[in-house]
Residue frames as qw, qx, qy, qz and C-alpha x, y, z in Angstrom:
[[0.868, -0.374, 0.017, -0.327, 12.60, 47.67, 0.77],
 [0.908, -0.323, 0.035, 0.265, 15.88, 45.81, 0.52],
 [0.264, -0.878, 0.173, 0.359, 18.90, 47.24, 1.26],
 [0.311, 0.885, -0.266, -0.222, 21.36, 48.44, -0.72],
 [0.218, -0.716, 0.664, -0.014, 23.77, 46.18, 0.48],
 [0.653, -0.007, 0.726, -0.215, 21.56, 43.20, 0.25],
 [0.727, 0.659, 0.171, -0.094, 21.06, 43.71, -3.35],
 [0.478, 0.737, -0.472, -0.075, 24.62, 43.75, -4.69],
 [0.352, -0.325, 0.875, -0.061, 25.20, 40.78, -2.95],
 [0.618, 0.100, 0.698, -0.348, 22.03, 39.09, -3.92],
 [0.270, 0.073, 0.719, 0.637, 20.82, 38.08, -7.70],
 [0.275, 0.070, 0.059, -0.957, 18.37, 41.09, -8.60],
 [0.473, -0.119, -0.580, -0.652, 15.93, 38.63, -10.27],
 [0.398, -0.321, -0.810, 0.286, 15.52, 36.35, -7.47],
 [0.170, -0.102, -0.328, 0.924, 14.82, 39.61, -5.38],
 [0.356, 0.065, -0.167, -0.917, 12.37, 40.92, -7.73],
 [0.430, -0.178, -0.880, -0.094, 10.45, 36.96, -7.62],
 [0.339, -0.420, -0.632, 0.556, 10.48, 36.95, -3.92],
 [0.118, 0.282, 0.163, -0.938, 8.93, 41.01, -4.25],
 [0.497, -0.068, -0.365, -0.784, 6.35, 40.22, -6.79],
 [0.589, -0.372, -0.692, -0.189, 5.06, 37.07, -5.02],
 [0.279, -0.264, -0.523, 0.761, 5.10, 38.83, -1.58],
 [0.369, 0.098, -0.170, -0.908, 2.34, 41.55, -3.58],
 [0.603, 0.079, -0.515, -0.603, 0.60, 38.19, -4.23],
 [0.783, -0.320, 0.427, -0.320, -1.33, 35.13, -2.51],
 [0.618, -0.065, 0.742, 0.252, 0.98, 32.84, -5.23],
 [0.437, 0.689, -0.240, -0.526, 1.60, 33.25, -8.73],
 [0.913, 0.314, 0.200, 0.165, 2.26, 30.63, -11.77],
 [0.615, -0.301, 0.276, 0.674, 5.38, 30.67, -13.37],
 [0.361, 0.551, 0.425, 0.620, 3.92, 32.20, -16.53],
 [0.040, -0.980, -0.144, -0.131, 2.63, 35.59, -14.64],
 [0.560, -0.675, 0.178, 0.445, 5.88, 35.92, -13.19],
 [0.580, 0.157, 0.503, 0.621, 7.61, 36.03, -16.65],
 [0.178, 0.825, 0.351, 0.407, 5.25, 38.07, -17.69],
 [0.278, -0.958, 0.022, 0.059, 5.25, 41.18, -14.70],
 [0.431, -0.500, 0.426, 0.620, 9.97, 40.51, -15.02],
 [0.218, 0.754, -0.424, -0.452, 9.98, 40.64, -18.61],
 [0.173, -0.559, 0.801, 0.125, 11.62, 37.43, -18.76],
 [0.553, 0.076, -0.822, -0.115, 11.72, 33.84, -20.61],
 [0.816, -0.252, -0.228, -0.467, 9.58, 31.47, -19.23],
 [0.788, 0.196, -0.506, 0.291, 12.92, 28.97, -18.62],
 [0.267, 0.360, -0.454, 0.770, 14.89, 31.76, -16.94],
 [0.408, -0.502, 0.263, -0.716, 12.47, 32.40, -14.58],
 [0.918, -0.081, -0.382, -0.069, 11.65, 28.45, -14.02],
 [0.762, 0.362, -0.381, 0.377, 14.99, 28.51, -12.97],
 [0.029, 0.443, -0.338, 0.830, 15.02, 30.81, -10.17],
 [0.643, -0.411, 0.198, -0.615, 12.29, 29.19, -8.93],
 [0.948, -0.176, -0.246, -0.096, 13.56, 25.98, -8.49],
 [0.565, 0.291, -0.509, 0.581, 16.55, 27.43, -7.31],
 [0.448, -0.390, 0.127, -0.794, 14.60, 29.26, -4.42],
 [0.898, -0.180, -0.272, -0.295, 12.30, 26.20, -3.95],
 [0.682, 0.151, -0.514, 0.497, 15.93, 24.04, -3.24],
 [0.323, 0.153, -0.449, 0.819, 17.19, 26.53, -0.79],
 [0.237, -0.426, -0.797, 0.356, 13.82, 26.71, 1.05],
 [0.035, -0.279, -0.151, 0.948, 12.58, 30.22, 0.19],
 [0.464, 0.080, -0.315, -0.824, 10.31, 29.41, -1.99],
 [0.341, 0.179, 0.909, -0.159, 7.17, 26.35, -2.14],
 [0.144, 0.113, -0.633, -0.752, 4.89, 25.26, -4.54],
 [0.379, 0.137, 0.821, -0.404, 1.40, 24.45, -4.46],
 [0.109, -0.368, -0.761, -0.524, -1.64, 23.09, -7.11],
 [0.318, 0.419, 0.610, -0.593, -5.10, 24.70, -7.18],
 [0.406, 0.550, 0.659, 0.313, -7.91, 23.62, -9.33],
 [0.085, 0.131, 0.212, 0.965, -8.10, 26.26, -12.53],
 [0.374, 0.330, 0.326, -0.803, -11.35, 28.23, -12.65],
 [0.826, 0.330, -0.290, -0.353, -12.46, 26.36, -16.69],
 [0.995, -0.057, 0.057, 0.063, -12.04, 22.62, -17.09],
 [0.479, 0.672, -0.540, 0.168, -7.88, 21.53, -16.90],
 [0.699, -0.105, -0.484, 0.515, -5.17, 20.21, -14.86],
 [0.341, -0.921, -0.050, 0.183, -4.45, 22.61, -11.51],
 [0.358, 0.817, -0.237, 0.385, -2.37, 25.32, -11.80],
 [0.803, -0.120, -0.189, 0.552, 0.83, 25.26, -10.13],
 [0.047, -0.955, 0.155, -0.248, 1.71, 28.86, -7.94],
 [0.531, 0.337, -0.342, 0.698, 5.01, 29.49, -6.51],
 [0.284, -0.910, -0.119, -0.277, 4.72, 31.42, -2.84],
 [0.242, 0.741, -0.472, 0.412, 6.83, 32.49, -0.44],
 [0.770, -0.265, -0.537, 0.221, 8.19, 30.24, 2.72],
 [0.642, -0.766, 0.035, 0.012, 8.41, 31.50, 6.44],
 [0.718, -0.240, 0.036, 0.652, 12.45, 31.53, 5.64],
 [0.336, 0.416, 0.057, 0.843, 12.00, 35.31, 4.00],
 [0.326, -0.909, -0.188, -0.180, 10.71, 36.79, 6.65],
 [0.413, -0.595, -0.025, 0.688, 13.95, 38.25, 8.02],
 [0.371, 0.192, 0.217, 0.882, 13.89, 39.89, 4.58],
 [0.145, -0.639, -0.222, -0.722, 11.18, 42.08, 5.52],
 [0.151, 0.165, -0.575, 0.787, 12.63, 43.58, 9.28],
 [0.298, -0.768, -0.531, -0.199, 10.38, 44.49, 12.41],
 [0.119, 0.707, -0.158, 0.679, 12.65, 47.32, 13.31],
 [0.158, 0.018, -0.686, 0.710, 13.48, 45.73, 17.33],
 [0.440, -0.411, -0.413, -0.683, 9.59, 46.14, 17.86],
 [0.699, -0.488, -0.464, 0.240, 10.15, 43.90, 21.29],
 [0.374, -0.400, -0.325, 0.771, 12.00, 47.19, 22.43],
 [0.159, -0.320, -0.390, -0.849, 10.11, 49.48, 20.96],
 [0.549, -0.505, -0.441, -0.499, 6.84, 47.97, 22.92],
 [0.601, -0.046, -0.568, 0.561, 9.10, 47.66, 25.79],
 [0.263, -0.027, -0.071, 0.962, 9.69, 51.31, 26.17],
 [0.406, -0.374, -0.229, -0.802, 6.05, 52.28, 25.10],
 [0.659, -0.589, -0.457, -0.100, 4.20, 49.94, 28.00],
 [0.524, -0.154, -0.363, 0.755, 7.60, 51.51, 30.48],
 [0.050, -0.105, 0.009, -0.993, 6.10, 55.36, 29.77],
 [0.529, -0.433, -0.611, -0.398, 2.91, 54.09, 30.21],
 [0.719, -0.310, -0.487, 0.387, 3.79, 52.81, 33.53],
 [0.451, -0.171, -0.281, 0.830, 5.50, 55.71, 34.63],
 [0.127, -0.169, -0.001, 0.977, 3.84, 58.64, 33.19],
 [0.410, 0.328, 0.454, -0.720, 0.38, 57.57, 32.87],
 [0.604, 0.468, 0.632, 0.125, -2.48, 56.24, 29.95],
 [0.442, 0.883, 0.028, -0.158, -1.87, 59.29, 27.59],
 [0.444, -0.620, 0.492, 0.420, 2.14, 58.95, 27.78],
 [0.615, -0.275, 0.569, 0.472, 2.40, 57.10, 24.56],
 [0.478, 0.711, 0.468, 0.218, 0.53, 58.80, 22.51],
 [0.052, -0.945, 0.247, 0.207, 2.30, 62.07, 23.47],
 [0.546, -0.453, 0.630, 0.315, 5.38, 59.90, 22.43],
 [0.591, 0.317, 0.654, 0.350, 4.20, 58.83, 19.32],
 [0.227, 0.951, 0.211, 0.000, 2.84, 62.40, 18.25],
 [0.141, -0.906, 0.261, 0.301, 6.19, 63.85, 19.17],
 [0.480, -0.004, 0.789, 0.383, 8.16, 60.39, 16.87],
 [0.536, 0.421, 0.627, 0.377, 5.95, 61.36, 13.64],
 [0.085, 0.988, 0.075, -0.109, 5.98, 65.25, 14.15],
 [0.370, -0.684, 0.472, 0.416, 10.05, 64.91, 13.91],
 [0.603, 0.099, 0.732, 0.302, 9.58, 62.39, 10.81],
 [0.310, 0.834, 0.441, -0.116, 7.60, 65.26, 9.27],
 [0.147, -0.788, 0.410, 0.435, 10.74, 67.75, 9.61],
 [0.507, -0.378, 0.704, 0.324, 12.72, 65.09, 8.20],
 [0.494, 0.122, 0.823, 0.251, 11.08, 64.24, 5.61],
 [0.314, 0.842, 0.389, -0.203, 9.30, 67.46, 4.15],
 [0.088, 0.657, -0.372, -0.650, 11.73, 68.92, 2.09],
 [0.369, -0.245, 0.892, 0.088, 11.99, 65.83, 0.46],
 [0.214, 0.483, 0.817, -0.233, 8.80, 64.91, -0.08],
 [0.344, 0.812, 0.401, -0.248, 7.22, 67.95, -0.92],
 [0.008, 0.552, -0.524, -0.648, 10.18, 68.83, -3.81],
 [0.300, 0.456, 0.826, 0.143, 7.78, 66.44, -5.77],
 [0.135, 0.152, -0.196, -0.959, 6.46, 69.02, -8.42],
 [0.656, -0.241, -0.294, -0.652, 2.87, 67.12, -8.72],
 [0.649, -0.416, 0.518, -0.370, 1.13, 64.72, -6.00],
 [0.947, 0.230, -0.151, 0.167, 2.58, 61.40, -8.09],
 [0.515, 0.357, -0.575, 0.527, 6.15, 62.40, -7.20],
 [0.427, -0.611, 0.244, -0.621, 5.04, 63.40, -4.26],
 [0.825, -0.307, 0.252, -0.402, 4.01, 60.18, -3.39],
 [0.891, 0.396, -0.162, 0.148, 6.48, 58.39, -4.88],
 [0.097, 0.563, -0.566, 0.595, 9.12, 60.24, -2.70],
 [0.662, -0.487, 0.183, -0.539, 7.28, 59.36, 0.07],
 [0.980, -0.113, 0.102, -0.126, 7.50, 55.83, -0.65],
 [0.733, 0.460, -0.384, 0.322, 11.21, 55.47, -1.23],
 [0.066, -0.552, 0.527, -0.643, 11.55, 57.03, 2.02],
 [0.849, -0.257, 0.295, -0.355, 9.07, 54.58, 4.07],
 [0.928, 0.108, -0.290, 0.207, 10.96, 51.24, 1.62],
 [0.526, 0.518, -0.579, 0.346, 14.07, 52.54, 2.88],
 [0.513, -0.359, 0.530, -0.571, 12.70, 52.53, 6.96],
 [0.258, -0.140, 0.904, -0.309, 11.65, 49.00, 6.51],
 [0.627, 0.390, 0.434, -0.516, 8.28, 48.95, 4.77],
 [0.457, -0.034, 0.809, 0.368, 7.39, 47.84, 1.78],
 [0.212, 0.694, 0.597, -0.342, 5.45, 49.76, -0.61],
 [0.344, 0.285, 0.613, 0.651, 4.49, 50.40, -4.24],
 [0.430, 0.422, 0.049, -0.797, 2.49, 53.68, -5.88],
 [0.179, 0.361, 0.835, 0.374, -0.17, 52.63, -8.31],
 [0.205, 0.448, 0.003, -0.870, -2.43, 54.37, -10.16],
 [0.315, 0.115, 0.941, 0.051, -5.52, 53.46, -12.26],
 [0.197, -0.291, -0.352, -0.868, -8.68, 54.94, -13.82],
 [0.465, -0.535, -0.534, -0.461, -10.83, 53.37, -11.76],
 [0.722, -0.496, -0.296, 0.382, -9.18, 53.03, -8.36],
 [0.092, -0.979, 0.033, -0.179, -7.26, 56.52, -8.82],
 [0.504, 0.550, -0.528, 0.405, -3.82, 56.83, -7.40],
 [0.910, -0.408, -0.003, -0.073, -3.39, 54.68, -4.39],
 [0.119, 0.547, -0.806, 0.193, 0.22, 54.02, -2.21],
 [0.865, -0.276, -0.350, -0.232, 0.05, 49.84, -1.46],
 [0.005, 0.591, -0.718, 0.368, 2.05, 48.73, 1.48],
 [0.928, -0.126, -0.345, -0.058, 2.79, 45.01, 2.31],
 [0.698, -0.177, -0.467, 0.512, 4.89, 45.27, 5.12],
 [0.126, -0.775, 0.370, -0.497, 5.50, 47.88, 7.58],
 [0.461, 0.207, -0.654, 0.563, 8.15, 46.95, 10.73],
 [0.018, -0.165, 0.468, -0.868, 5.65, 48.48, 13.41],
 [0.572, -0.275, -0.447, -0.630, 2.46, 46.86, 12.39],
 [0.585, -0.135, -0.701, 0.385, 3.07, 44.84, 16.01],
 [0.236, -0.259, -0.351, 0.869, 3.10, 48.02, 17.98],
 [0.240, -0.168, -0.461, -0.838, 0.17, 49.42, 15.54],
 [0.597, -0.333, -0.703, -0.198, -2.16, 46.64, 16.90],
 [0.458, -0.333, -0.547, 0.617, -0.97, 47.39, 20.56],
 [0.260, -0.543, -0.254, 0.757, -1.37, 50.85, 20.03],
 [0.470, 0.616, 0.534, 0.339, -4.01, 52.22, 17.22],
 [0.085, 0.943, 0.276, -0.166, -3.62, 55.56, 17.72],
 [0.431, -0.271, 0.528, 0.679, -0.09, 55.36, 16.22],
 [0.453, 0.284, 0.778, 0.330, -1.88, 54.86, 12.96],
 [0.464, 0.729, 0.353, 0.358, -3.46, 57.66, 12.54],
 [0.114, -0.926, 0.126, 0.337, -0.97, 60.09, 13.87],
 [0.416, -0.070, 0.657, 0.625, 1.07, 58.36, 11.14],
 [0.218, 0.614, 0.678, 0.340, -1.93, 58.90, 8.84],
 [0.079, -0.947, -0.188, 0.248, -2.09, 62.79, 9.95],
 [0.245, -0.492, 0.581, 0.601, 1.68, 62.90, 8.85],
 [0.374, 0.267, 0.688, 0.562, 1.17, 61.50, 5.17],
 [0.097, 0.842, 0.524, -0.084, -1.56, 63.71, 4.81],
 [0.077, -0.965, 0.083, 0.238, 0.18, 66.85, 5.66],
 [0.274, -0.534, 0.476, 0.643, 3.14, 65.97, 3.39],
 [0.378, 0.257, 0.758, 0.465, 1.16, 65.01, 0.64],
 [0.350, 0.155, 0.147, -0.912, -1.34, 68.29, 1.22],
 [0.666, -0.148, -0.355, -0.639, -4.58, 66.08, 0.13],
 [0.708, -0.303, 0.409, -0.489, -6.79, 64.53, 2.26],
 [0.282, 0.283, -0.915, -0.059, -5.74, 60.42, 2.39],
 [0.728, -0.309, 0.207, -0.575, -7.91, 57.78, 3.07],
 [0.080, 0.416, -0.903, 0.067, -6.75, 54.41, 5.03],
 [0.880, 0.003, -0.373, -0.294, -8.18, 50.96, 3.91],
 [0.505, -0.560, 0.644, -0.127, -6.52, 48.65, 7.23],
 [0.175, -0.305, 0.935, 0.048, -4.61, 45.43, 6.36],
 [0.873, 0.120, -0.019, -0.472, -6.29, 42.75, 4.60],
 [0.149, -0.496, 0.837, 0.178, -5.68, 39.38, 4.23],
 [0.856, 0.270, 0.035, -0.439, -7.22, 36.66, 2.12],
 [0.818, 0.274, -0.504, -0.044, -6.30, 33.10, 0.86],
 [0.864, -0.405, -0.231, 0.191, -4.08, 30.62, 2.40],
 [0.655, 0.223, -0.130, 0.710, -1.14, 32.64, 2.48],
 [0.286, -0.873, -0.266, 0.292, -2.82, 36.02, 4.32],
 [0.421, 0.418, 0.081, 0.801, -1.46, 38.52, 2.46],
 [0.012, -0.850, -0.470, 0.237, -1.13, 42.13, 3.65],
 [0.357, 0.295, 0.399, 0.791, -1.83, 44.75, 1.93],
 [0.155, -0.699, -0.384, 0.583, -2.46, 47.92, 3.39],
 [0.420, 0.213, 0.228, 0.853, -3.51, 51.11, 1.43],
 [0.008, 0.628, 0.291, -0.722, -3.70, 54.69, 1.56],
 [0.293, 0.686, 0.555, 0.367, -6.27, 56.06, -1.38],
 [0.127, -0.307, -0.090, 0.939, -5.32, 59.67, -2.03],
 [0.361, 0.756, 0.468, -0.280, -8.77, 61.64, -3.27],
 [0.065, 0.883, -0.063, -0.461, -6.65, 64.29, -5.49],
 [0.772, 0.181, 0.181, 0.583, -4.27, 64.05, -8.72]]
């Protein structure tokens, strides 16, 4: 999800903060230790260095049993350039222009012919995964590196699920649904099992989203 470039500039831990509380509607300082690994201090630290430089804010809410409110960490309206929308204003340019010119079906033919080429591109790849975990795990290194954001997981009860908090086209998604599932016809057919898609949610004050595709198969 961030680039290559942006991480050997940047300090990995901060990175990984700002990625685990982006999964989340706000976390304490103690889960955050916990999910890095790390001393309680060290991580303190990052977050008040964040906080300082405006990337990060803090806010109380009462606990669930009797105490003092808990104190989360979230993320501030300065990291959104880290997670791109990929020029979407020309993007929706170009899709309402073919419209215009070539009629109400134009952009779907456009979009079919954009996720049939992504397919090429991306099926060797992809399907050199020797069980549907790598599989999907390729997958997703290829979508972080386009711009999205997105984690495999895998559970007993929930099964093996790809989450995705960010995609760069979710603008042009809304404008135009039938993107979605010729995107959602592509995963499929590089994962070979049938995928089913749970749309964005968002919840608390922070509106998280968190979009996921539930594969049916291991």
């Amino acid at each position: 999800m961030f680039s290559p470039i942006f991480r050997d500039l940047a300090k990995p831990t901060q990175l990984e903060i700002i990625a685990a509380l982006k999964r989340s509607e706000g976390l304490p300082i103690t889960e955050l230790a916990k999910e890095l690994e790390m001393s309680y201090m060290g991580v303190k630290q990052h977050c008040l260095s964040l906080e300082q430089k405006g990337y990060l804010e803090s806010k109380r809410v009462p606990r669930s049993q009797v105490g003092r409110p808990e104190k989360l960490y979230v993320l501030t309206k300065r990291c959104d350039p880290l997670f791109p929308s990929a020029g979407v204003g020309l993007t929706l340019d170009v899709m309402h222009a073919v419209k215009a010119l070539y009629g109400e079906a134009a952009p779907e033919k456009l979009l079919f012919h954009h996720f049939q080429e992504k397919k090429k591109q991306w099926g060797p790849k992809v399907r050199a995964g020797k069980s549907l975990v790598e599989k999907a795990t390729r997958l997703v290194d290829l979508r972080n590196k386009e711009g999205c954001f997105s984690h495999c997981r895998y559970d007993s009860e929930k099964g093996l699920r790809i989450e995705e908090y960010h995609h760069p086209m979710q603008m042009l998604y809304e404008l135009y649904p039938s993107a979605r599932r010729l995107e959602l016809l592509m995963i499929k057919e590089l994962l070979g099992t049938e995928v089913d898609f749970l749309p964005a949610s968002k919840g608390g004050e922070q509106g998280v989203y968190c979009a996921l595709y539930r594969l049916r198969s291991l």
